[in-house]
C-alpha positions in Angstrom: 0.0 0.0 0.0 1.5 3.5 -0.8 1.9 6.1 2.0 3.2 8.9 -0.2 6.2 7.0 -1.2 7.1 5.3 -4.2 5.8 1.5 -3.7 3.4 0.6 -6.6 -0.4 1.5 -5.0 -3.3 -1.5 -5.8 -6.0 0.9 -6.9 -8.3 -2.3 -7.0 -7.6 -3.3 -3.9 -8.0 0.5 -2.2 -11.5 0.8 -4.2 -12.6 -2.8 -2.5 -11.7 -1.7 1.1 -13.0 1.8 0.3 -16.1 0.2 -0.7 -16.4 -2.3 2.0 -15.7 0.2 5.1 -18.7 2.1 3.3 -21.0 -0.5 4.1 -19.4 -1.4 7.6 -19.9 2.1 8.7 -23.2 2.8 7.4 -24.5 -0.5 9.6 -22.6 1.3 12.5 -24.3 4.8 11.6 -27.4 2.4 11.6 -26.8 0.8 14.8 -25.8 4.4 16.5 -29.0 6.2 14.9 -31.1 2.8 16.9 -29.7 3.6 19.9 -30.4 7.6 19.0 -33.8 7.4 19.0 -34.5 4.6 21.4 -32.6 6.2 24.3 -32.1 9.4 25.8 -28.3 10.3 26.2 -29.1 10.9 29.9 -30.1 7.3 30.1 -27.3 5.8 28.5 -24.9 8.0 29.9 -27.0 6.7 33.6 -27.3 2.7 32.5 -24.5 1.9 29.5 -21.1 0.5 30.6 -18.9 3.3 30.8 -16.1 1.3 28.9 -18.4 0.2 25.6 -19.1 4.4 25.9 -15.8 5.2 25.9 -14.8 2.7 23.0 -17.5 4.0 20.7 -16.8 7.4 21.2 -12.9 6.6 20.8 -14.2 4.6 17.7 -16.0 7.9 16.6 -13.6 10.1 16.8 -11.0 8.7 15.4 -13.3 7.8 11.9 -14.4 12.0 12.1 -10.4 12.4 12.5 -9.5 10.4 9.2 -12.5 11.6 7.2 -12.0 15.3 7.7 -7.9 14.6 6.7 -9.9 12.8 3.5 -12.5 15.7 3.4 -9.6 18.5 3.3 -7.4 16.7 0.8 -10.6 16.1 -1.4 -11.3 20.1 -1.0 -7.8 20.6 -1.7 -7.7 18.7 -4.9 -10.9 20.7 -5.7 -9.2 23.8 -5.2 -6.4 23.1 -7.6 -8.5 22.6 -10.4 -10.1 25.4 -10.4 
């Protein structure tokens, strides 16, 4: 896998993954938006195990963290070719 250097990149391969963490994290956003609208935060921050909390908001962050590098480099890209 390339990482800004010069090893060959397997565009296939990077458009499967791509394609498969799409539909892993839109069954996440689907489990999340469950839990949304069954629960009121005060009752899961009152009831849930303060560890799984703590997980998924780790989890959370760090996927907002890598999609806004992805969102600024797309906006970037966009920016160039104007």
């Amino acid at each position: 896998m390339q990482f800004g250097s010069n090893k060959q990149l397997d565009v296939v391969r990077l458009k499967a993954d791509i394609a498969a963490a799409s539909v892993e994290l839109l069954s996440a956003q689907v489990a999340a938006d469950r839990v949304r609208l069954q629960y009121h935060p005060h009752d899961i921050v009152t009831f849930a195990e303060r560890s799984a909390l703590k997980r998924a908001i780790a989890s959370a962050q760090s996927l907002c963290q890598f999609f806004a590098q992805i969102d600024a480099q797309i906006k970037h890209r966009e920016g160039e070719q104007r």
